[in-house]
C-alpha positions in Angstrom: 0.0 0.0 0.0 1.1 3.0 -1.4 2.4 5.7 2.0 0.7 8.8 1.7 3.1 11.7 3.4 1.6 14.9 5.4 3.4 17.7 6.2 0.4 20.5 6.6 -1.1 21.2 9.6 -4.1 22.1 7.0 -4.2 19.0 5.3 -7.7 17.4 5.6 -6.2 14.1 6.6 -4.5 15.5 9.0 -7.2 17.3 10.8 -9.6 14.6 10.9 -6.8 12.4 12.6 -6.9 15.2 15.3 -10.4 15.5 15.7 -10.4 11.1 16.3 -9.6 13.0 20.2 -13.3 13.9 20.4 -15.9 11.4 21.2 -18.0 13.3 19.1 -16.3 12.6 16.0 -14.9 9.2 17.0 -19.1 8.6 16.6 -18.9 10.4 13.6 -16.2 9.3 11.6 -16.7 5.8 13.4 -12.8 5.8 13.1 -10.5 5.7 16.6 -6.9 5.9 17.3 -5.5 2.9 19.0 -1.6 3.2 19.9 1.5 1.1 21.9 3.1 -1.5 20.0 1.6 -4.6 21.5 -1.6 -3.9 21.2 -1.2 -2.1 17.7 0.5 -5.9 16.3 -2.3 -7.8 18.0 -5.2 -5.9 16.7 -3.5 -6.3 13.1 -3.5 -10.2 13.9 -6.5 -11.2 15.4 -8.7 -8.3 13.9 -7.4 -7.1 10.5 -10.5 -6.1 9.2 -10.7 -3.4 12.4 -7.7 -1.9 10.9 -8.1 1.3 8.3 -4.7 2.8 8.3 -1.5 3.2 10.1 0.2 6.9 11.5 3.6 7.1 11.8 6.7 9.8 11.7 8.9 10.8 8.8 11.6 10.1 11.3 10.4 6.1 12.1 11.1 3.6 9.5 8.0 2.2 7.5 5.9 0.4 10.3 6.4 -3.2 9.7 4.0 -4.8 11.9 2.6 -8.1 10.1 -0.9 -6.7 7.9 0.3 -2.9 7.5 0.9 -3.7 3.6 -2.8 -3.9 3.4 -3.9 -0.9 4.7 -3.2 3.1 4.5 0.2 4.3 5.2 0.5 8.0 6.7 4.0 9.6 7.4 3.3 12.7 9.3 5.7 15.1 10.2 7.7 14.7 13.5 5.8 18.2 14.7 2.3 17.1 13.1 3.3 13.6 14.3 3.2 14.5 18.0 -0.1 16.3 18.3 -1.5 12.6 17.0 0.6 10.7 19.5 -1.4 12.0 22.4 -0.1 9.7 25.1 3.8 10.9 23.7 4.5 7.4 22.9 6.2 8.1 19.9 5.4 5.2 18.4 3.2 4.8 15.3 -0.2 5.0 15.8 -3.4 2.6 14.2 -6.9 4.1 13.0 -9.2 1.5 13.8 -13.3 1.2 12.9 -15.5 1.9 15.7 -19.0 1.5 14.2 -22.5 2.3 16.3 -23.2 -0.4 18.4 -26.4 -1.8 18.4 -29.0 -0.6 20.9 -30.3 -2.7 23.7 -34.1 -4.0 23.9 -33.4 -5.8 27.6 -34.1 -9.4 26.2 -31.8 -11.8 28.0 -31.5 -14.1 24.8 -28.0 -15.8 25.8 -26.9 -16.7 28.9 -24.3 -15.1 31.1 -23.7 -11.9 32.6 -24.5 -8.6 30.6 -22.3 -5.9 32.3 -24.3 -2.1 32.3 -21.6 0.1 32.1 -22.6 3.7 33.3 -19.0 5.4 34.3 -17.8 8.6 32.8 -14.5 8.3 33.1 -12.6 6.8 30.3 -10.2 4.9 32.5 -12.5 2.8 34.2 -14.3 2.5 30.9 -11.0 0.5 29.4 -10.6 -1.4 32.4 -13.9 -2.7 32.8 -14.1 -3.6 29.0 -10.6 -5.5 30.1 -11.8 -7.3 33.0 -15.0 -8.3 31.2 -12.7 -10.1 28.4 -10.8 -11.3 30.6 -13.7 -12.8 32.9 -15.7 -14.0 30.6 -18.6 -11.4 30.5 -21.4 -12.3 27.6 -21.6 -8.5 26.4 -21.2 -5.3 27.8 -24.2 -2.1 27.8 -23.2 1.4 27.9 -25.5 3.5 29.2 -26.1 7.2 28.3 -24.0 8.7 30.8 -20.9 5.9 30.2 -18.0 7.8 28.2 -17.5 5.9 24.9 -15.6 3.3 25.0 -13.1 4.7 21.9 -12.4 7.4 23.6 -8.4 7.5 23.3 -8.2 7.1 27.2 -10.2 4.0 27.3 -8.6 2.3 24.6 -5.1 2.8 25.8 -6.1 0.6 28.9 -8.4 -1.4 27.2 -6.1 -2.4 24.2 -7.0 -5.4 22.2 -10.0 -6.6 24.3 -11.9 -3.8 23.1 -13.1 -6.4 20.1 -12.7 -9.0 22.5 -16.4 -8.3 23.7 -20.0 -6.9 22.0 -21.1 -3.9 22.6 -24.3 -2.4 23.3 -25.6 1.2 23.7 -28.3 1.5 26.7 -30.3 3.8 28.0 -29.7 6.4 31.3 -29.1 4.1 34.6 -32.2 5.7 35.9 -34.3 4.1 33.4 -32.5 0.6 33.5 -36.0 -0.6 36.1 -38.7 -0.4 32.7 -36.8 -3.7 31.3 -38.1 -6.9 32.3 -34.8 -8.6 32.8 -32.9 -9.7 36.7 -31.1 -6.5 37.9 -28.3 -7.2 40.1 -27.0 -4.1 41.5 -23.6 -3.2 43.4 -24.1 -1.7 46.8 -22.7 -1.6 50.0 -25.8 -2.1 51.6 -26.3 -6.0 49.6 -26.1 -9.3 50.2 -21.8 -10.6 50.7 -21.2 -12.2 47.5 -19.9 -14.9 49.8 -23.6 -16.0 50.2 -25.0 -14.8 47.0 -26.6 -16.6 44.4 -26.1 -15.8 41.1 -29.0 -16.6 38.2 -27.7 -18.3 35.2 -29.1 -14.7 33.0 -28.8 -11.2 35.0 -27.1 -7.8 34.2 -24.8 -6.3 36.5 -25.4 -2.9 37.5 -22.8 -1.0 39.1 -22.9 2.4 40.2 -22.0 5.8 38.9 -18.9 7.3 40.2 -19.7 9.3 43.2 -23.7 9.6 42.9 -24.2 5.7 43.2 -27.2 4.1 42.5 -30.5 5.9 41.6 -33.6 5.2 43.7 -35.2 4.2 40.8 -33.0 0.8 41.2 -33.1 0.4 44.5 -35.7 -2.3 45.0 -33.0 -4.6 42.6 -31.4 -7.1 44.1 -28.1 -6.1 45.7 -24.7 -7.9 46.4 -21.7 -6.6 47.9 -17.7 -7.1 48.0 -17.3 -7.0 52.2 -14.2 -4.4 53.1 -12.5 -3.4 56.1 -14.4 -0.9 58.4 -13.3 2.8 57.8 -13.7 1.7 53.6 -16.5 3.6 52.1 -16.0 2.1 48.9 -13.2 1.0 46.0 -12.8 2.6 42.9 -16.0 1.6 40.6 -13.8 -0.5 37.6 -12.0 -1.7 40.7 -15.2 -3.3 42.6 -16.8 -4.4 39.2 -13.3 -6.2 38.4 -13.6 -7.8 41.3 -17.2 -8.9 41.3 -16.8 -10.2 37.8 -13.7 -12.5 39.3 -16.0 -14.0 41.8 -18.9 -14.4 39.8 -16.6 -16.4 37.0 -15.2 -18.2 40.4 -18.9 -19.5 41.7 -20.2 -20.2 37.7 -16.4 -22.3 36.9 -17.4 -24.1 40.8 -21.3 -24.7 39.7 -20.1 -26.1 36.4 -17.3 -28.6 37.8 -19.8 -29.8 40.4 -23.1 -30.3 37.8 
């Protein structure tokens, strides 16, 4: 594939790699900047057809990750270069698709856990999209408030396992209680997950950072990770990463013993 080089700050290219920043365009380009060189050669591996183009440098060599032949090559100036490279890695950078995601009705039509993913902070976004790969989660629901999950923050934690898991686009947390589906929602004020019993179909709810739960869930069903006393609470990704472990340990327990 032929490289295409860019040396204006006014080329078009250019200036739609820079808007790829904004969640807003990320949605409307359905294009997203994925960088780091592990995750850049196993996305080209496993998921080739996610791959659009490579950014690089004019002072890098060509990139020669395995699959970069077949798609866009842009050589950027070092100065245009580094307003791209956001996280300063200086090493090239991958435009990847990021398509709508399909909305979600509420049926339960496979079994497993559906994760509802309302956090607005891009960091927990990417590491709860890379504990749910991780942990086996059946798909993952993020609701209106949830920042996207292509924002350049959340991919750099989530890396590869962002196509690792589907993706569904919800509704506000508040309005979660019309669906007829099981709620399971994380509070301190549940039932220790020691005791709990999880169904074989339920969404996990947890909470927003710092507001919590609405009152419109709070009838759900609740379960909670038991702390030391003087702990309010753990960071949200945290406490859902760790719920997701021991849910995966009591379903991996159930199955052994059936």
């Amino acid at each position: 594939m032929k490289t295409i080089e860019i040396n204006s700050s006014q080329n078009t290219t250019f200036k739609r790699f820079l808007r790829l920043k904004n969640p807003r365009d990320i949605r409307k380009h359905e294009r997203a900047l994925l960088s780091g060189p592990k995750q850049i050669r196993e996305v080209l591996r496993e998921f080739p057809d996610r791959c659009t183009g490579i950014i690089f440098s004019s002072r890098h060599d060509v990139p020669d990750f395995p699959g970069t032949g077949a798609i866009p090559r842009y050589c950027l100036s070092p100065d245009l270069f580094s307003q791209v490279d956001c996280f300063g890695t200086k090493q090239p950078v991958l435009i990847v698709r990021a398509e709508a995601f399909p909305h979600f009705d509420g049926a339960m039509d496979s079994l497993g856990l559906t994760l509802c993913v309302p956090f607005q902070d891009p960091r927990n976004v990417g590491a709860v999209i890379r504990t749910s790969a991780a942990f086996g989660v059946t798909r993952i629901v993020f609701l209106k408030e949830a920042a996207h999950p292509f924002h350049p923050k959340s991919v750099r934690v989530a890396g590869s396992s962002i196509f690792r898991i589907p993706f569904y686009q919800g509704p506000a947390l508040s309005r979660l209680g019309r669906y007829e589906m099981p709620l399971i929602i994380m509070s301190a004020e549940g039932k220790d997950v020691a005791q709990f019993e999880f169904p074989e179909s339920f969404c996990l709810v947890p909470g927003l950072e710092g507001p919590g739960i609405p009152e419109t869930l709070q009838r759900a069903r609740k379960v909670s990770i038991p702390m030391a006393n003087g702990i309010e609470s753990l960071n949200v990704a945290m406490a859902t990463g760790i719920m997701l472990y021991l849910w995966r340990n009591k379903e991996v327990k159930s199955r052994d013993i059936g």
